[in-house]
N, C-alpha and C positions, 0 to 999 in steps of 0.2 A: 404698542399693540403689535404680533406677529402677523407678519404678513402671511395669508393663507391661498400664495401665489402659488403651483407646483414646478417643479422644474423638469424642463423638458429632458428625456435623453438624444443624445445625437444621433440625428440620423447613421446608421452604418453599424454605430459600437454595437457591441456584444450587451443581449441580454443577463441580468447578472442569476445567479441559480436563487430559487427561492429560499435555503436554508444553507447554513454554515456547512452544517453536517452531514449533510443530502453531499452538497455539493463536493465537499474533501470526498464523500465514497466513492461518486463518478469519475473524479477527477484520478482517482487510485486505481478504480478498475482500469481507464483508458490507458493511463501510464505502465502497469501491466501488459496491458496487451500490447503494447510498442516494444516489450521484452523479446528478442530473440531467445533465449537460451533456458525458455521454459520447458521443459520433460512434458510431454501430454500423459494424462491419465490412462496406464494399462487397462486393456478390455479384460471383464473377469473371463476364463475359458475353463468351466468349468469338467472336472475328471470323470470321461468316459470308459478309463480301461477296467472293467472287471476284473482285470488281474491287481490292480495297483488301489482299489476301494476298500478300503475297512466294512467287511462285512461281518464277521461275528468274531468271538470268545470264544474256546472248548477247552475244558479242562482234560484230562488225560482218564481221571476217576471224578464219577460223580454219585454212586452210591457205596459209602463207603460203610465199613461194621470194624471196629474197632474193639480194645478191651484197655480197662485202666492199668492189665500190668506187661509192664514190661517184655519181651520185646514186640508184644501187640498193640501199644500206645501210639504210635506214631506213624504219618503217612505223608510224603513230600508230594505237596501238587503241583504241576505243572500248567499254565494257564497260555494256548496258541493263539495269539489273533491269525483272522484268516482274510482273506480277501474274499469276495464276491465268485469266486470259483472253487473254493474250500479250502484254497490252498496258502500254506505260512505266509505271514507277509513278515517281512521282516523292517525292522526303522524303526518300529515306536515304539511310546514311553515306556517302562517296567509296571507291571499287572500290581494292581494293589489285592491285598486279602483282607478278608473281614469277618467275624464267626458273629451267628445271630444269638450265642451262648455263651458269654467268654467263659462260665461258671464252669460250663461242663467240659465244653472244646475251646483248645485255645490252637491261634494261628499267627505264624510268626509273617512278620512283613516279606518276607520271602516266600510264603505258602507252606510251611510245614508245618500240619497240624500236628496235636498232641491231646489225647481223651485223658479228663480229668476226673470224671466220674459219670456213674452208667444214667443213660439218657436216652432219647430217642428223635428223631426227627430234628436233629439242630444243621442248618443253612453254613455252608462255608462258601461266601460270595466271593468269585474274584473279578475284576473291573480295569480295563485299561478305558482313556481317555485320551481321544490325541490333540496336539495344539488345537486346531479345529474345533475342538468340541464334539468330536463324534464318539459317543460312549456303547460300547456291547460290554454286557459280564454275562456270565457262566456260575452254575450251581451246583455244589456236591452236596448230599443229605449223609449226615453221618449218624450213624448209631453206633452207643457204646454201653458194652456189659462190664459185669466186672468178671467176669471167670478168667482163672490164673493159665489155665489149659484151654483154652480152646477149638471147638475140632475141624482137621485142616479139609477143606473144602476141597475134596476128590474130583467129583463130576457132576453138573450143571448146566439139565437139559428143558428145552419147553414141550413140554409133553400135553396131552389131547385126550379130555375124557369122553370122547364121542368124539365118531367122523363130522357131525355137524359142526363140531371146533373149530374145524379147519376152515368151512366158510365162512365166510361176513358178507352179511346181508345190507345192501344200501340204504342210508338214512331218509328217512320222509318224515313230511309235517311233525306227523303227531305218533310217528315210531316208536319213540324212546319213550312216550308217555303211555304208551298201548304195552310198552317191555314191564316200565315201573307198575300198572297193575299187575299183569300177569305174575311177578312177586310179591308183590301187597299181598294177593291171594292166595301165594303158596302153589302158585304154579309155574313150570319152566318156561321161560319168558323164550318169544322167539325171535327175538333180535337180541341178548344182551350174551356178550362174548370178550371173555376177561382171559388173557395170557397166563397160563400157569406154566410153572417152573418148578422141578424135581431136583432139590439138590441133595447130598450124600457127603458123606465122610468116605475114607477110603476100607472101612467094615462094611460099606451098603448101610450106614444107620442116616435117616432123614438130619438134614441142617436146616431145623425151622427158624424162622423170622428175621430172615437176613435182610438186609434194606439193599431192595433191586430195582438199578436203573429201566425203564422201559422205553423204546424209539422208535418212532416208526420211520423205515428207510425210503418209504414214499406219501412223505407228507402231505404230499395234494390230494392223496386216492383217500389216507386211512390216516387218523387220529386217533393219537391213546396215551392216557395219564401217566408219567413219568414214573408216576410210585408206585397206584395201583396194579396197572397192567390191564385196568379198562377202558375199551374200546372204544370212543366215546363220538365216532364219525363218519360213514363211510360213503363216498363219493360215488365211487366205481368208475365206468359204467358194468355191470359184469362178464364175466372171461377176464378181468383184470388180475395180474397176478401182484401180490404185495407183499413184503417182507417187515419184520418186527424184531429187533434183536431186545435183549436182555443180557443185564451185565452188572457184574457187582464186583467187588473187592472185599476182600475178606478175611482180615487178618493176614492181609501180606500177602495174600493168593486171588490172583484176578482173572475172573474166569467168563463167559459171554457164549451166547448161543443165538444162532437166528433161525425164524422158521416162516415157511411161505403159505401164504394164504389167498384162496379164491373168492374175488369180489362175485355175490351172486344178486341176482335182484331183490327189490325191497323182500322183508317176509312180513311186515305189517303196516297199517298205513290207516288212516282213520282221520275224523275234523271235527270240532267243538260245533256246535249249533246254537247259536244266541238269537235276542229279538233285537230287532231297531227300535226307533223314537218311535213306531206307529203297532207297535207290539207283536211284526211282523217275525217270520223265524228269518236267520241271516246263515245263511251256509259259506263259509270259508274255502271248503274242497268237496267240488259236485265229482271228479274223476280219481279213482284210487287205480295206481298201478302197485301191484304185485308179483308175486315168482308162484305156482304153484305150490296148494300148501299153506299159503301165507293167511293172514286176515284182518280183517276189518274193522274197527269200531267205532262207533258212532255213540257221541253221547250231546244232549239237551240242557240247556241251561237258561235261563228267563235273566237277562240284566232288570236290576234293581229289584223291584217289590210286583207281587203279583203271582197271577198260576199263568199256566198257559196251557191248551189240550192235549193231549201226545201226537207226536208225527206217525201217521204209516208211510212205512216202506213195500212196495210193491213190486217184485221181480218179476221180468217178462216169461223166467224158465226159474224159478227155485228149485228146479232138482238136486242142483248142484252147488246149494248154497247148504253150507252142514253147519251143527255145533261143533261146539270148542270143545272134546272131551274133558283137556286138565282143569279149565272152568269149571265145567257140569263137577267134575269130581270134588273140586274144594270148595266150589259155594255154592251147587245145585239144592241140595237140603233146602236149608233156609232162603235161596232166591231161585224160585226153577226156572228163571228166563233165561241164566244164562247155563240152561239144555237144550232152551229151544233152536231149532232150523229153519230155513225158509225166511219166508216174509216177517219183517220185522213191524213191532207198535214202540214210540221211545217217549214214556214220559218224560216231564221233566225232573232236573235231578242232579245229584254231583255223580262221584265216582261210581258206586256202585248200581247208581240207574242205566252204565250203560249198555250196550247191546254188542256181542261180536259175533261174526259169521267167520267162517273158514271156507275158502275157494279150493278145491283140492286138484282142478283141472282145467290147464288152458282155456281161454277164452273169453267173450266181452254179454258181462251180466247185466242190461239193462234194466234202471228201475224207474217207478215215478211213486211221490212222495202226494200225501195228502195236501201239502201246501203249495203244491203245483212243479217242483223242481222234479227236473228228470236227469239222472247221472248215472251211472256205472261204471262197475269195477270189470277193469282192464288185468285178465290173467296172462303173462308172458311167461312164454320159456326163456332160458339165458342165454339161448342159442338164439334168439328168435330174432331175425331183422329189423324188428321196433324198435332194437335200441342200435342200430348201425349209425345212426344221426350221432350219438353219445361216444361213440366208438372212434368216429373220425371227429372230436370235437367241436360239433356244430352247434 
């Protein structure tokens, strides 16, 4: 029979480690650490100089127009990386190229493309990557005809069909959605402001549908679509002065223009009016700021199912609250609310329920609404010290 005696350890000795395996780890790490001639782990120190940061891609041409013959096929692009100051950097890897058409455009690993047949809007990407993995590319849009002659692009200007061209009016809420009726309706919208450009052969004959780069040289104030040449932002605050160049390539002739523009205050500004969960109205923007001129609209809408009664609007002075005449003129006919002036009633409704006023002169219009809300539109001059806070960016 085994005896089921224990045996003692001796006093002093060393406990033994509880696992084989446990124990060779510790026993490795200690032995480690009795190494003299271990290298410590470099701290990372991450790169502060703007000068030495990979900050973007720029091609040399980025709208380019092209023809399938000969000597108008071909266009060698050029791809800089830059650093965070805008300037070359030089060290890394060679730019890769890539066309989103090989059918129509093709581009060799080098970047020289080559038009294979007429097309329009096809993507020639170029793409550096460095060890790191920090990747910027850049975009050329090419279009290509087939005309054997093509006419040599003389002079290419950004020209202004009205002195209001030159302003741009600063973006609010529901701006751009107050611009899209006032075109739905066939009237001139008073925010929407798209860059035109006058190009010519050298007989003064127009050179239409050239595919033209658009940029704006102070992207924080003013955004604008690369292709179109519409506006699609404006910051301000106004008195701000902004520039927009345009620029294209053309058969071998590359040509660019820039023109300067004044940021003025909103010229439209307006807010959706919903119910809540208790079938209450929910006003999104009790305070409209404006520029003389400018205007307002207001429109009502019921979430989910149901009516709801219309809101009155109530001004403390409507003298100086007018109609919209381009309104009245394309949809007064068959909707004559919007001829009316003064105090407003807003059923509910989509688009065309809603309601604009026109502020034509400085000053602060107090209203109060049937549902208890009291707001007003704030008329500023661009001169005017209310936006001095905007000015020193506060």
């Amino acid at each position: 029979m085994r005896s089921m005696t224990k045996t003692r350890r001796p006093e002093g000795s060393p406990r033994p480690f509880a696992g084989g395996i446990l124990g060779a780890l510790v026993l490795g790490v200690l032995a480690l650490g009795g190494c003299g001639d271990l290298q410590p782990v470099a701290t990372f120190e991450p790169e502060t100089d703007p000068a030495a940061l990979y900050g973007s891609l720029t091609l040399d041409h980025r709208a380019i127009n092209l023809s399938t013959e000969a000597p108008y096929d071909t266009i060698q692009l050029t791809a800089t990386p830059r650093n965070m100051k805008g300037e070359p950097l030089e060290g890394l890897p060679a730019p890769t190229f890539r066309s989103s058409d090989t059918a129509s455009v093709w581009v060799t690993p080098e970047g020289l493309v080559q038009a294979r047949k007429a097309t329009s809007g096809v993507q020639v990407i170029a793409e550096v990557v460095t060890g790191d993995n920090v990747r910027h590319a850049d975009t050329a849009v090419v279009k290509v005809t087939s005309t054997a002659t093509p006419p040599e692009l003389a002079s290419f200007e950004i020209t202004f069909s009205s002195p209001e061209q030159v302003l741009l009016p600063m973006s609010t809420d529901l701006g751009a959605y107050i611009g899209a009726f006032f075109s739905f309706a066939g009237a001139p919208s008073p925010v929407a402001r798209t860059v035109s450009v006058t190009a010519q052969d050298g007989a003064g004959n127009p050179v239409p549908g050239l595919e033209i780069d658009y940029v704006s040289l102070n992207p924080r104030k003013v955004v604008v679509n690369r292709r179109s040449g519409v506006v699609e932002q404006v910051v301000g605050p106004p008195g701000e002065e902004v520039a927009i160049i345009a620029r294209t390539t053309a058969y071998g002739v590359v040509r660019a223009d820039t023109a300067v523009f004044s940021v003025t205050g909103p010229a439209a500004h307006g807010t959706l009016i919903s119910t809540g969960g208790d079938g209450a109205p929910l006003w999104l923007v009790k305070e409209f700021v404006i520029r003389p001129g400018g205007v307002v609209g207001w429109q009502y809408f019921v979430n989910g199912s149901g009516e709801a009664p219309p809101i009155g609007i109530t001004f403390e002075d409507p003298t100086e609250v007018e109609a919209v005449p381009e309104l009245c003129a394309a949809l007064g006919v068959s909707m004559p609310h919007f001829c009316e002036a003064g105090d407003i009633v807003i059923p509910e409704g989509f688009i065309l329920e809603m309601r604009v006023r026109r502020f034509p002169k400085a000053g602060i219009y107090e209203f109060e609404t049937t549902d208890g809300v009291r707001g007003r539109v704030r008329v500023v001059e661009d001169d005017d010290p209310f936006w001095d806070a905007a000015r020193s960016g506060e």
